[in-house]
C-alpha positions, 0 to 999 in steps of 0.5 A: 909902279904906275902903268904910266910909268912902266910905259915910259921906261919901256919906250926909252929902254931903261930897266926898272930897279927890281929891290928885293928890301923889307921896307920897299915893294919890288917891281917885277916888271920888264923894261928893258933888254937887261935886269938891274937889281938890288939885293938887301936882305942880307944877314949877318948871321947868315954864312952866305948873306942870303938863306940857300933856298933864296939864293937857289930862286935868283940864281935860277930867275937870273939863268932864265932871263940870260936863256931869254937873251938879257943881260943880267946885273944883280947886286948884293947892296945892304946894312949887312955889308959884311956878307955881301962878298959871300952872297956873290960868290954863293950866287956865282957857284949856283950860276954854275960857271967862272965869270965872264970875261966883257968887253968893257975890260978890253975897252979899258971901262969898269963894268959893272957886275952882272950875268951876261949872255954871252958867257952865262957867268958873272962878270967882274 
């Protein structure tokens, strides 16, 4: 991405979406206090959408982010839609922890999916 625009997200907050795509670059940059991101690689001939060894690097770059204090929101999103539920839960045992309970719950909202550093899990 242009360094104009890496600039402008970091003055205003907002994350720039890290894909992890075949047909599109992924940008590693840092814009914000959280990390949004969008897995498609997913395979329907892989149990778990994602080979082991990759789900094995996510997870721990997720685990350093939240030790960092960010928020993490990491979605399976891709043609192989049929593996995405088991590329969560694979993620979600790698996490090493139930999902976290947010307070968008309480508040009666619909959160989206996502590490949290509060509890170091996966929110619903």
């Amino acid at each position: 991405a242009a360094p104009e625009c890496i600039d402008l997200l970091r003055e205003h907050g907002v994350a720039l979406a890290r894909v992890d795509d075949a047909h599109y670059p992924e940008f590693a940059e840092t814009t914000a206090d959280f990390h949004y991101l969008r897995l498609r690689r997913c395979a329907e001939d892989e149990p778990t959408g994602y080979p082991p060894d990759a789900l094995d690097r996510w997870a721990e770059q997720a685990k350093g982010w939240a030790s960092e204090g960010r928020d993490v929101f990491l979605y399976f999103i891709n043609g192989a839609k049929i593996r995405a539920p088991a590329a969560a839960q694979a993620l979600i045992q790698r996490l090493g922890s139930p999902p976290a309970a947010s307070p968008a719950l309480a508040s009666g909202r619909r959160p989206a999916a996502g590490l949290r550093r509060s509890g170091g899990g996966c929110a619903p």
